[in-house]
C-alpha positions in Angstrom: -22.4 -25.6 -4.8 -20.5 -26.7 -1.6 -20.8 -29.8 -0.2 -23.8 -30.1 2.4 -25.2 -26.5 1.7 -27.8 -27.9 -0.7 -31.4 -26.4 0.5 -29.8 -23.6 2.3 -31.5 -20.2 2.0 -29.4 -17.3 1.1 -31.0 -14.9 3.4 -30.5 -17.3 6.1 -26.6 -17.8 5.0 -26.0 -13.8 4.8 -27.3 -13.8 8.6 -25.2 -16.7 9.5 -22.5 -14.9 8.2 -23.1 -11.5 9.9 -23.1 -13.5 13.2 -20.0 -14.6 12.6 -18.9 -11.5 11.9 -18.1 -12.1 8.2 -19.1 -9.3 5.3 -18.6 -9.2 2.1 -18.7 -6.9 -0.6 -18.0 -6.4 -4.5 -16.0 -3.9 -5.6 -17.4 -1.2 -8.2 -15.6 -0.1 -11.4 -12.4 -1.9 -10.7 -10.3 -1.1 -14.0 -7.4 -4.0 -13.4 -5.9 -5.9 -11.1 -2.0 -6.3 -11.0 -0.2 -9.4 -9.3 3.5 -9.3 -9.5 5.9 -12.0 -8.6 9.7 -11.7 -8.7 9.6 -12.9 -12.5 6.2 -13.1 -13.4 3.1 -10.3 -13.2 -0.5 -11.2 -13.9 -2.6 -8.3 -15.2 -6.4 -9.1 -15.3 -8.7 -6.2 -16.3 -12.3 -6.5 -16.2 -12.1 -8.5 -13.3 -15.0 -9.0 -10.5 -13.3 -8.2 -7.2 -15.0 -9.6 -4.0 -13.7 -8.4 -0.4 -14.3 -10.3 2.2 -14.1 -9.1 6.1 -13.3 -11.6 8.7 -13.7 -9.8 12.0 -10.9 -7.3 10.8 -8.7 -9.6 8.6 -9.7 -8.9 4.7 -9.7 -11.8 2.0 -9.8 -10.4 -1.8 -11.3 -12.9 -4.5 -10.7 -12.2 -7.8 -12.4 -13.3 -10.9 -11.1 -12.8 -14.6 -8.9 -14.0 -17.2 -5.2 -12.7 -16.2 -2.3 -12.0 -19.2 0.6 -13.6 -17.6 4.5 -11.7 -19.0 7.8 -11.9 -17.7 8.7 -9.1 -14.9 12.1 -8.4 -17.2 10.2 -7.3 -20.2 9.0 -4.5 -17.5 11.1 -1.2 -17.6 11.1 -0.1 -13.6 10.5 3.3 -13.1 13.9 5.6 -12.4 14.1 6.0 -8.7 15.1 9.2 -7.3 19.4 9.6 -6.1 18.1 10.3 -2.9 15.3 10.9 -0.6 12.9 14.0 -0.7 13.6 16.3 2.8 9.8 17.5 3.7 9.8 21.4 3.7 8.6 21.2 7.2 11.5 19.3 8.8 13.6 21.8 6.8 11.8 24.6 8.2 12.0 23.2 11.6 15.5 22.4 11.9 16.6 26.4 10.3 13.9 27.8 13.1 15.5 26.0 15.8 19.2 26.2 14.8 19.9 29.4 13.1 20.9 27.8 10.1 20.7 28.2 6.7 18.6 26.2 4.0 21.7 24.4 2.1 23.1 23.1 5.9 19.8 22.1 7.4 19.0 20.1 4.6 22.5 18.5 4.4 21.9 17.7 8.4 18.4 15.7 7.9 20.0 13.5 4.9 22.9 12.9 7.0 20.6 11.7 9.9 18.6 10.1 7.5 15.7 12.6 7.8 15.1 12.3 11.6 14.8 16.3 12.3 15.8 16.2 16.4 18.8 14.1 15.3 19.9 16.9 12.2 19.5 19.6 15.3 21.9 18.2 17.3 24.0 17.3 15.0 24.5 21.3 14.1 24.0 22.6 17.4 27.0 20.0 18.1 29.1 21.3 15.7 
């Protein structure tokens, strides 16, 4: 119990809180909860997950016993070579420019995916 809070009603407390514009809520069915540091990740699962919301800023509390392993016995997952070019910015660029596929493509990687820069860039050339 906190200091000076002895005799206080909880109905009373929630209303307090709501004034303030405070809510809280536990979160249902939450599986695990991952916290990784730059050499260290804490995986607790069966944990009791509180939010807290503090006139828009939100405050987790987390509950559980956590399995603490180094972050280098952790294979990262492969990253792709390069990024993904949406199928709409593709489709954009060839409609405006006349282009084909293969050069619009090459144009919105080269402007690093910014479509009005990739149509310049051909109608330029």
């Amino acid at each position: 119990m906190m200091p000076g809070m002895r005799g206080v009603n909880p109905r009373q407390m929630k209303q307090a809180m709501k004034r303030l514009g405070i809510s809280t809520e536990e979160l249902k069915g939450v599986e695990e909860v991952i916290i990784r540091t730059k050499s260290k990740e804490y995986v607790l699962t069966d944990a009791a997950v509180t939010l807290m919301d503090m006139q828009g800023q939100k405050t987790f509390q987390v509950v559980g016993e956590a399995v603490i392993r180094d972050r280098q016995e952790i294979s990262a997952p492969a990253q792709p070579a390069e990024p993904s070019v949406p199928e709409e910015d593709v489709q954009l660029v060839m409609g405006q420019t006349g282009c084909d596929r293969e050069r619009a493509v090459k144009a919105l990687k080269a402007s690093g995916g910014q479509p009005a820069e990739a149509i310049l860039s051909i109608m330029s050339s």
